[in-house]
N, C-alpha and C positions, 0 to 999 in steps of 0.2 A: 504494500500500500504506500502509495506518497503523501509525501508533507503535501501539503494545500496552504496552510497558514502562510498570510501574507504578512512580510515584513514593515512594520510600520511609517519607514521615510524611504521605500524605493518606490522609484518613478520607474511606471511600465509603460512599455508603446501602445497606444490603443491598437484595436487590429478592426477589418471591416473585410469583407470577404465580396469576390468578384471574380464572378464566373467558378466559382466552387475554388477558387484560390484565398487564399489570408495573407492578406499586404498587413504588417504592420508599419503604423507610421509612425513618426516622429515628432515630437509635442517641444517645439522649442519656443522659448519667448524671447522676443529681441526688445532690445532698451534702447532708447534713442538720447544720448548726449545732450546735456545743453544747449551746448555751442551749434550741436545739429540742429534743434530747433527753433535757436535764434536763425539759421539761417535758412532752413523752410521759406519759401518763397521769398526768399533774395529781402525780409522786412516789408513783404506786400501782403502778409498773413496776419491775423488778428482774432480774436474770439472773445465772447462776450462771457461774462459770470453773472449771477445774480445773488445777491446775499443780502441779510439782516445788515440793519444800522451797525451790530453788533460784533457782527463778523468786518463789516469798514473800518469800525472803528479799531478791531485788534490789526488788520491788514494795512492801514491808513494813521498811525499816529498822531500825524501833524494835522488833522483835520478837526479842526476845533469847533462845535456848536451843533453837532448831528445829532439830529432828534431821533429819540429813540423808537422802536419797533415800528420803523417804515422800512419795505423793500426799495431795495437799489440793484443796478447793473454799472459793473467793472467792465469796461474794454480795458484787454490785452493783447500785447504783441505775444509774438506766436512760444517767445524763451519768458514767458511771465511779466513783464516789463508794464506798469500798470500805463495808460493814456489815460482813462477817463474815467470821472466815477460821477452816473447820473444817478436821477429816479424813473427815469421810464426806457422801456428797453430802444423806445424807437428814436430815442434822442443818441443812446450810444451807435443803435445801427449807422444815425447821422454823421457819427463824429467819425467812425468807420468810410462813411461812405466820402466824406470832407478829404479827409487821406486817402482815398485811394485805394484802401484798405480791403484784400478779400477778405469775409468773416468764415473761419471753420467751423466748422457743428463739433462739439467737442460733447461725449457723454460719459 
C-alpha cells in the first residue's frame, strides 16, 4: 500500500488531461519590479483608488482639514506615485484625462 498523505508546504503541478493524456503544468507566479512598473507605459499609465477620508489621511499626511467618513478617489501613476486626491471619481478620470493619462483597471 502507498503513503497518500500529503506533505504540508509542497507545491504540486496541477494536471488536466487531453485526449486520455495528463499534461501536468506548471503554476508559476511572476512579480513585477518597481522600477518595471514605473515604466509600464513609458509614465502614460495611471489608475484610480478609492478610499475612506481615513485611509487619505494615513496615505496623505500633509493634508490638513479632511473631513471625516467621506469617500475619495486617488489617481496614481502606474509605480504608486500619488497625482491627485478628489471626491468624485469623474473628477480624477479628468485629471487622468488632462494628462494624457491611460487609466488601468487595477482589481
Amino acid at each position: 500500500m502507498q503513503n497518500t498523505r500529503k506533505r504540508p508546504n509542497a507545491k504540486r503541478p496541477s494536471t488536466r488531461r487531453t485526449g486520455g493524456a495528463v499534461h501536468a503544468i506548471e503554476h508559476r507566479q511572476s512579480f513585477i519590479t518597481e522600477l518595471e512598473l514605473a515604466r509600464l507605459g513609458d509614465g502614460q499609465v495611471a489608475y484610480i483608488k478609492a478610499m475612506t477620508s481615513a485611509e487619505a489621511r494615513r496615505m496623505f499626511p500633509s493634508i490638513k482639514g479632511l473631513p471625516r467618513g467621506i469617500d475619495l478617489y486617488a489617481l496614481h501613476a502606474a509605480d504608486g506615485t500619488p497625482i491627485a486626491l478628489t471626491d468624485s471619481r469623474q473628477a480624477a478620470v479628468g485629471h487622468a484625462m488632462d494628462g494624457e493619462l491611460e487609466i488601468a483597471s487595477v482589481h
